[in-house]
Structure formats: C-alpha cells, structure tokens
N, C-alpha and C positions, 0 to 999 in steps of 0.2 A: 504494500500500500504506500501510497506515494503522498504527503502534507502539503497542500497549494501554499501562495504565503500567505494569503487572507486568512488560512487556519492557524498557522504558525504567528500569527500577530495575536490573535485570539490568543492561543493558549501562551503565550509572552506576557499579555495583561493577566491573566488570570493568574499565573503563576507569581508575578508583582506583587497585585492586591494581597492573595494569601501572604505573601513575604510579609510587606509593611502590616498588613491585618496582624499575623504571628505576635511583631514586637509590640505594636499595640496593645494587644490583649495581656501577653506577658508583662509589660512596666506599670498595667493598670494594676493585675490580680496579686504580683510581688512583693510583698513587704518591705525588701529591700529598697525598693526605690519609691519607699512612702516620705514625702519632704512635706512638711509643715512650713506654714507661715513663719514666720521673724517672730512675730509677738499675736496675741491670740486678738487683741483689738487693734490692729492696722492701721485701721480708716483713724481713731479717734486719738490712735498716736502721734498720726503723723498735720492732724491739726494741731496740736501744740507744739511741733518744731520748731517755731519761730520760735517761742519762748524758752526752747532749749540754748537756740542759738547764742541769744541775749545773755542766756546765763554764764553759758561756757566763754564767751566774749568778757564778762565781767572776773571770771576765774582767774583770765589770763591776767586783768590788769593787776594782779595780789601782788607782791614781792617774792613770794615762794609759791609755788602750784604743787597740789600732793602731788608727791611722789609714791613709788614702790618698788619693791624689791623681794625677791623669792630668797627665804629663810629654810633654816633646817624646820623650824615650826611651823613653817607654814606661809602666807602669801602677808608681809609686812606694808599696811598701806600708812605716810608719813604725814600729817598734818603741818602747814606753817607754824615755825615758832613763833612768830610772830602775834600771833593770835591767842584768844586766851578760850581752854579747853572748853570752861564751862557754858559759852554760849555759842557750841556748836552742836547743830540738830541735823541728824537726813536718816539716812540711812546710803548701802551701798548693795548695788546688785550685780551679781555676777550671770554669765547666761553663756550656755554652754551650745553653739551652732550647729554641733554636730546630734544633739539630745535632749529635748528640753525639760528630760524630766530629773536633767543634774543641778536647774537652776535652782537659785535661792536667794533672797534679799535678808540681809540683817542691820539692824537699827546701830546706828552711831554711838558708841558709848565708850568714851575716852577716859584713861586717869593720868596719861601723858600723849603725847602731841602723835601715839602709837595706836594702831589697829591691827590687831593680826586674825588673819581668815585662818585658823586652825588645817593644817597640811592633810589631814581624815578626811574634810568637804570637798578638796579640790582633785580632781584626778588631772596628769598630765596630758596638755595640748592645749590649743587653742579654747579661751574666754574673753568675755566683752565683759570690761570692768565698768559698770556706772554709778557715780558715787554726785548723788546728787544731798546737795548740804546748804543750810544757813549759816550765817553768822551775823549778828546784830540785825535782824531784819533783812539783810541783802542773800539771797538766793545766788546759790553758785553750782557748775556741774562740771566731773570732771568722767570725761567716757574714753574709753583707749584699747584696744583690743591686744592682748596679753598671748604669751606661749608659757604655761606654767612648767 
C-alpha cells in the first residue's frame, strides 16, 4: 500500500497534536510542576507597592541600613546603633520561592541592636528577607533576597 501526501500530512498533524496534547496533559496532572503564586493575595499586594517603595526609599536615607549575616546560630539580622531599641516595632518575614509552606513571619523583639532567626527554621538556599519596621512613627522596609 502506497500513503498519497495528502494522507501523510494528515497523519503529521495528528501525530503533532497527540505530541503537544501528551505534554499538556502530563504538566497539568504532575505535581511536580505544580507552581503557586508569589503570595496568596497578589492583586491587593501589589496595590500597596507604592507605599513599599516610599518606605524602602526612607530606609535608605538612615545612616546605617540593617544588615545581616549567616551565624553558627542561625540567620543574625543587625539593627542601627544609632537608634534606640525600645521604639522599634514590625516584624520580619522570611519566604521560601521554592515552598511556601517553609514561610514564617516573627515579631521584632530586641534586647540589643541583634535578631537572630534560630538556624532549626531556616533550611539552606534561597529566601526573600522582609523586614518591615517602625521607629518613632516613621515606617521603614528592608527586602533582599538571601542564599542561606
């Protein structure tokens, strides 16, 4: 039996479609390649950007900007000396891109110008540190993406 090309174009396409249908189906039904959003409310995140911006812009004008640094105990975040401990408020959240079920936010609570993220919470690799904070009424943020 002899395939015209009009048949062979046929069965070209049809052999295509199943192809691309295949991975389709496969990246839909996979777990592996299940990808979440960034943050569970997107839309009403990303209307108070500006006010992030504002913040982190005001961060910068400080004379010292926290700092950090990876300790034997754990993830040390450094407040300005400058500043006096007892009227700083926020909290600071970590967020894990690759899992979001490693994130965790904990409240600001200093007894020197030191924070330390206990080295048990953090597992190695990539985190977005946001450390959003007051001091005297003025609002400040500090965001930076980390390799712990």
């Amino acid at each position: 039996m002899r395939i015209n090309w009009g048949t062979a174009i046929v069965i070209a396409f049809i052999g295509f479609i199943g192809f691309i249908m295949y991975f389709v189906v496969n990246m839909a039904a996979n777990d592996k390649y299940d990808h979440d959003l960034v943050v569970e409310d997107y839309y009403q995140q990303e209307l108070k950007f500006q006010t992030d911006i504002d913040k982190e812009e005001k961060s910068k004008s400080l004379k010292t900007n926290i700092t950090w640094k990876k300790t034997e105990g754990g993830l040390l975040i450094t407040f300005p000396e400058d500043l006096d401990i007892k009227a700083i408020n926020g909290s600071v959240f970590l967020y894990r891109p690759s899992n979001k079920h490693l994130d965790f936010e904990t409240p600001i609570s200093l007894s020197n110008h030191n924070l330390l993220i206990p080295d048990k919470r953090l597992l190695d690799g990539r985190w977005n540190i946001r450390i959003d904070w007051t001091y005297n009424n003025n609002t400040y943020l500090f965001k930076e993406a980390i390799n712990y």
